[in-house]
N, C-alpha and C positions, 0 to 999 in steps of 0.2 A: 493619485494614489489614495487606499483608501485603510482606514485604520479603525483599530477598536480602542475607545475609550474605557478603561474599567476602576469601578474604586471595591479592592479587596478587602478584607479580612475577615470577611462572612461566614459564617457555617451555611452551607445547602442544606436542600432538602426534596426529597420526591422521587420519583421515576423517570426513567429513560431507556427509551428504545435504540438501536442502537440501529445502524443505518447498513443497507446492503455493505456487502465487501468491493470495495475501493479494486483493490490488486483481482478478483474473481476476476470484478465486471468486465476487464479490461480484455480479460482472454477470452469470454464468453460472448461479448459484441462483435470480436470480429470472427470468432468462429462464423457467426449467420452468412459469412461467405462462402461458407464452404457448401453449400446447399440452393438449387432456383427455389426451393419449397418453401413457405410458411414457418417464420421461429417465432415463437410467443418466450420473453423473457421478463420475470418481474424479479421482485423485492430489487427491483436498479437505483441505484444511489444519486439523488438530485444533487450531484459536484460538477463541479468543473472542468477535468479532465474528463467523466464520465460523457459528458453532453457535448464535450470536444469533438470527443471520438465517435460519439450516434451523428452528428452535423458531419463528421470526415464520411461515414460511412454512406450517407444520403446524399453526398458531393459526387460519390463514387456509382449514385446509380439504385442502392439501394433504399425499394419503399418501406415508409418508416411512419409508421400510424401508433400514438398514444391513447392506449384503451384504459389505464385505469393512473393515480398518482405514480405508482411505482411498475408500471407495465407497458409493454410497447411490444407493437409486432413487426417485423423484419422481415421483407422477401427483396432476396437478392437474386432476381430473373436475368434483371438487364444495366449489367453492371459495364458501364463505359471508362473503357482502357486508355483511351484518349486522356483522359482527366489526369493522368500520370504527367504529364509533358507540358501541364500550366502551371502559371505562377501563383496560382490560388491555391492550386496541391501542395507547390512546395512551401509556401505561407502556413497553411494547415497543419500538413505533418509535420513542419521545423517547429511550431510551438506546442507539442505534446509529445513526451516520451515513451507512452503509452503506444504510438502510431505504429513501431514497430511490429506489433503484432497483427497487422493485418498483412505482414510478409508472406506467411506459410500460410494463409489460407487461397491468396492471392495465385503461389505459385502451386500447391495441389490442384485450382481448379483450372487454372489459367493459363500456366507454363509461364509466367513470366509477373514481374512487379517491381516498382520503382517507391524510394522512398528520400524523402530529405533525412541528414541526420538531427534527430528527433531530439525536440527540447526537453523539459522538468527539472526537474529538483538541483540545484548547485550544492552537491554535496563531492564534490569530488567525481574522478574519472568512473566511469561506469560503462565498460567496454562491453562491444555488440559483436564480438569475436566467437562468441561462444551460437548465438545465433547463424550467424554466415557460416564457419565450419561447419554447423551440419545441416546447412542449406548444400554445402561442395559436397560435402557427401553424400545427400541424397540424388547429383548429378548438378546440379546447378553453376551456373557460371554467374559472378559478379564485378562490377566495375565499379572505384570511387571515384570521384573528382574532385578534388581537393579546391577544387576555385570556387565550386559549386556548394560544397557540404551534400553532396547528391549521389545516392548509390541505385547503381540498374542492375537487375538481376533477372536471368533467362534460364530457367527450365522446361525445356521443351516434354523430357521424357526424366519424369522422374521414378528413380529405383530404389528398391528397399534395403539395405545397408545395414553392417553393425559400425555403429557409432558410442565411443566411451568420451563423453564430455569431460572437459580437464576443469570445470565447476561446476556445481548442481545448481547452476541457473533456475530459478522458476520462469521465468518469460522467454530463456531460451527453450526449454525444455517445454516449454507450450507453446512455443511457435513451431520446432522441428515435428511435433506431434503431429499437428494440425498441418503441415505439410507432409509427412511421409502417410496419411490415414487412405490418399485417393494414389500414393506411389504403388506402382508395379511390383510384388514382390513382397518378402518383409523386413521390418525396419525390427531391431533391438537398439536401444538407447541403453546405455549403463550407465550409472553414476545421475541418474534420473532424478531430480528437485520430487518430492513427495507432499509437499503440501495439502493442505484440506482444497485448495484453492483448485490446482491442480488436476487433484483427485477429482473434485466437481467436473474439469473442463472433459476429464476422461470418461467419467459416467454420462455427460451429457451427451458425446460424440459417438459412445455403445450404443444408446436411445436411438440416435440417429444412422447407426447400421454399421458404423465402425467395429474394426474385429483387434481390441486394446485390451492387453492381460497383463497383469500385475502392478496396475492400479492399487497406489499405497506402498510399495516398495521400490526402490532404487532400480528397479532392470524392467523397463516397459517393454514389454512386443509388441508389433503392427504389423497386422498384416492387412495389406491393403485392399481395397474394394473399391467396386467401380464406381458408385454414385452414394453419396448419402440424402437422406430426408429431414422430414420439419420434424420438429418434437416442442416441448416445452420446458423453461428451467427454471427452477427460481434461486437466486443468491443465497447465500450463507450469511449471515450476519456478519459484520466488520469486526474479526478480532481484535484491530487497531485501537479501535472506536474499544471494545471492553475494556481494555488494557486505562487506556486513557482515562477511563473515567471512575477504575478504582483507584487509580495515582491522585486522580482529583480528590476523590473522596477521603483519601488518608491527610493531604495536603492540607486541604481546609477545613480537618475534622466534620467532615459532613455524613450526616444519613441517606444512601441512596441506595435503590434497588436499580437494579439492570435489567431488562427485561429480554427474555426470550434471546438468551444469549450460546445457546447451542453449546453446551458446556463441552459435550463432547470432542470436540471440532479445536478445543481449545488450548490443549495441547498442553504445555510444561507452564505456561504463561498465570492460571493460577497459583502456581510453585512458587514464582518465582516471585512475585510478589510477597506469597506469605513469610519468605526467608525476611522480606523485608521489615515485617513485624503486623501484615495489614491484617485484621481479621473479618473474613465473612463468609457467609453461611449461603450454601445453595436449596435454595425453596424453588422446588419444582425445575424448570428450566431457568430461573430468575437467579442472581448474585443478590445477595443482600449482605452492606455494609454498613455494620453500626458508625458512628459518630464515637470517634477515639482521640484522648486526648493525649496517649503516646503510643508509639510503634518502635520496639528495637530490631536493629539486622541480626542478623544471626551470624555467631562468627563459623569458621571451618573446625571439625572435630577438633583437629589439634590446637584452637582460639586464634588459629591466622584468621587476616581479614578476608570476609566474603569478597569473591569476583564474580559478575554477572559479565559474561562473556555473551554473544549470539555467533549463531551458529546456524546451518543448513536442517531443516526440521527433519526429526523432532526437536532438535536444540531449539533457543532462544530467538526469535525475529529480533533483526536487528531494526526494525522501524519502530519498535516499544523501549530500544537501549534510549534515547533519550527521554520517556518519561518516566523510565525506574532512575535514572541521575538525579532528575527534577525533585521527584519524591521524597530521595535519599538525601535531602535538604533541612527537613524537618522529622528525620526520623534519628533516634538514637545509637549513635555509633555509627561505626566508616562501612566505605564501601569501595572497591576499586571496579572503574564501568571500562569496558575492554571493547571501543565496535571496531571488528577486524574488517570487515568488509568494504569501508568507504572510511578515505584519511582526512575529508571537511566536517565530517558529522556532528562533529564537539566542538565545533569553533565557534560555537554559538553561551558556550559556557560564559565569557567576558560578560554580556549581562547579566546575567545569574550572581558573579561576583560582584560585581556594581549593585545589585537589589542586596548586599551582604550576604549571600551563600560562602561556603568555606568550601574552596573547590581546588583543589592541584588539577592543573592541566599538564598530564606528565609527557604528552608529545601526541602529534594528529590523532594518535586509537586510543589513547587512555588518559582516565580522567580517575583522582580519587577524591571522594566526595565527603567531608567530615561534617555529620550529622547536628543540626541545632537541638534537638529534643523538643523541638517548641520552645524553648528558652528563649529564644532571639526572633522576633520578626522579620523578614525579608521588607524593603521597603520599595513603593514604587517608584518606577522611572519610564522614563523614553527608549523603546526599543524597536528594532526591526527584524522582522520573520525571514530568515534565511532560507526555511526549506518547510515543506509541512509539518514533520514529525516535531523539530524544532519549535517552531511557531506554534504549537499546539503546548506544548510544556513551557515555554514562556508565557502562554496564557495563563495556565494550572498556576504559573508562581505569582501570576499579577493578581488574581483571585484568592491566592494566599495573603500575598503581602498588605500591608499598611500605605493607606492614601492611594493616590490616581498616578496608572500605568497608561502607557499609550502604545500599543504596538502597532507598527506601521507597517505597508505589505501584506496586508492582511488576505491579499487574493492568494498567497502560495497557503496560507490556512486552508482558503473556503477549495482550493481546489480538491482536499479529502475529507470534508467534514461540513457535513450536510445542512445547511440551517442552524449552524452552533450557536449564533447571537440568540435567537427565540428561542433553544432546548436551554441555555444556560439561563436565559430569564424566568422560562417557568421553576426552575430549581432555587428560585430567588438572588440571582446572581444580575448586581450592579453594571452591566456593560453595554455598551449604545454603539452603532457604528457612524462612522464620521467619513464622508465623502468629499473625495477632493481636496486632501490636504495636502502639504508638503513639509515634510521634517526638518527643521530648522537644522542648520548645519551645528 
């Protein structure tokens, strides 16, 4: 196991880029199967899950040549279906959650694709129901095996279909795409995930000949076509990674600029911070946050307390609910954090109250979080990373707090967050990583 050592209570300082999107890449790599031609893909995010899924994909057949730090080209010619039926596939796909999405590009081109049920993040149940459904409706037949954790799926002749998804999945919703784009026919999706992320996977796949309308709002059409080609795409910026690092910045009273953070793309997520009390100014594409030595919440017209809820975009991503909780540690006044989506996501709060946070955990989705003002330091301790978004806001408080924090686990961190030990040191942050430990019981 490998862990970060840190000793907080620094003010930062400097800039920071912010690293491809984490969630894009993951539907943009396996598109490259929908196509024998040439994909050129950059700004790709040097993570863990990222480089999972390029290794799953060169296992499967496709060549994979790195032409620049953040670029790589992709031709899926001669992609061997055998590979389905080894124990190295199902090794592969059982440790990334991510794997799922080379379903629908699989069965577009293929008529057929096999998957282990796919690892990531221990945050609670995160059912693949909403995928499979409208794999059956686009004509697809599939089988589990429960001994196995292993599902086969055969689409021989796939049809285009009205499909009303019973949640706005973003990974369902870009995997059924990417399967009904080569279906027979047309596909409507309703109730369609709209993400920036999304939206990318749907302009990339028009680039490449697909015929996708209403890109940006909830009701997609497809109408299908016979072959697609190569094109080129580059990532969006990790809104994650923004989010993240104005929470730091309010956290450890720090001055930081963001660079080139596509504000547009960004959705309610500036908002939602500033209700939180954080201030800063947009220079050019760049975030710039001064060094604050208080931030208060903002209460509800009537002075009820704020709820930062997430929600299906444009609402709030719930992979930023945990570092507005973290934040709302050191800011003035309450806050109640609501993640409706996933019932483990806040169980990670217990260290948080150990370093001294003041935190009701009102039951699996809600937490209210009563504000220090900076009056009270967090102190450090021994902890471990339960999930990324987690592990990433347990860092934020150990870089906060007073004395040496240890967080152990640190691989479900570096799985979305590029290089964070050397981006945090150049902003003059205290943190070293430590290989090969083990956490004393």
């Amino acid at each position: 196991m490998s862990a970060f050592e840190i000793h907080g209570g620094k003010p930062l300082r400097g800039e920071i880029v912010p690293q491809g999107a984490k969630n894009e890449a993951l539907q943009i790599l396996s598109a490259v199967l929908l196509t024998e031609e040439k994909m050129t893909i950059r700004n790709i995010p040097d993570i863990k899950d990222v480089n999972k899924l390029i290794d799953l994909l060169e296992s499967l057949g496709v060549e994979v040549e790195k032409i620049a730090e953040d670029a790589y080209e992709f031709q899926a010619k001669n992609i061997n279906l055998d590979y389905f039926s080894t124990k190295e596939f199902h090794k592969q796909g059982g440790s990334l959650r991510g794997s799922i999405m080379i379903v629908g590009p699989l069965l577009a081109r293929f008529g057929k694709a096999a998957i282990p049920k796919p690892g990531g993040d221990k945050i609670g149940r995160r059912r693949l129901d909403t995928h499979f459904l409208g794999f059956q409706k686009l004509g697809a037949e599939f089988k589990y095996n429960p001994d196995t954790n292993f599902f086969q799926i055969d689409a021989g002749n796939l049809r285009g279909t009205y499909i009303l998804l019973d949640e706005a999945s973003v990974t369902g919703t870009a995997n059924i795409v990417m399967a009904a784009v080569l279906a027979e026919g047309t596909t409507t999706i309703y109730n369609a995930a709209c993400e920036p992320y999304l939206q990318q996977l749907c302009k990339m796949l028009n680039r490449m000949g697909a015929d996708i309308s209403g890109v940006g709002s909830n009701l997609l059409t497809i109408t299908g076509v016979k072959e697609l080609k190569g094109t080129e795409h580059s990532m969006l910026p990790d809104m994650i990674e923004v989010g993240s690092f104005i929470g730091l910045a309010a956290m450890t009273g720090s001055e930081l600029t963001i660079k080139n953070v596509r504000f547009e793309e960004l959705g309610v997520i500036p908002s939602v911070f500033s209700k939180l009390g954080i201030k800063f100014e947009l220079r050019g594409d760049d975030i710039y946050i001064p060094a604050q030595d208080s931030y208060e919440i903002e209460t509800f017209i009537d002075g009820s307390i704020l709820t930062v809820a997430d929600a299906p975009w444009p609402g709030f991503t719930p992979d930023l609910l945990s570092i507005v909780l973290v934040t709302a540690i050191q800011a003035k006044g309450n806050v109640l954090i609501h993640q409706k989506m996933f019932e483990s996501r806040l169980f990670f709060v217990d260290n948080l109250i150990e370093m001294g946070a003041q935190i009701i955990l009102c039951d699996p989705h809600r937490a209210t979080v009563i504000g220090h003002n900076k009056q009270q330091s967090l102190r450090g301790i021994e902890m471990t990373s339960p999930d990324i978004r987690a592990g990433v806001s347990l860092l934020i408080a150990a870089l906060s707090a007073k004395g040496k924090s240890v967080i152990y686990n640190i691989d479900q961190i570096e799985r979305g967050y590029q290089n964070i030990e050397d981006r945090l040191k150049k902003l003059g942050a205290d943190i070293k990583r430590i290989d090969n430990v083990t956490r004393k019981p």
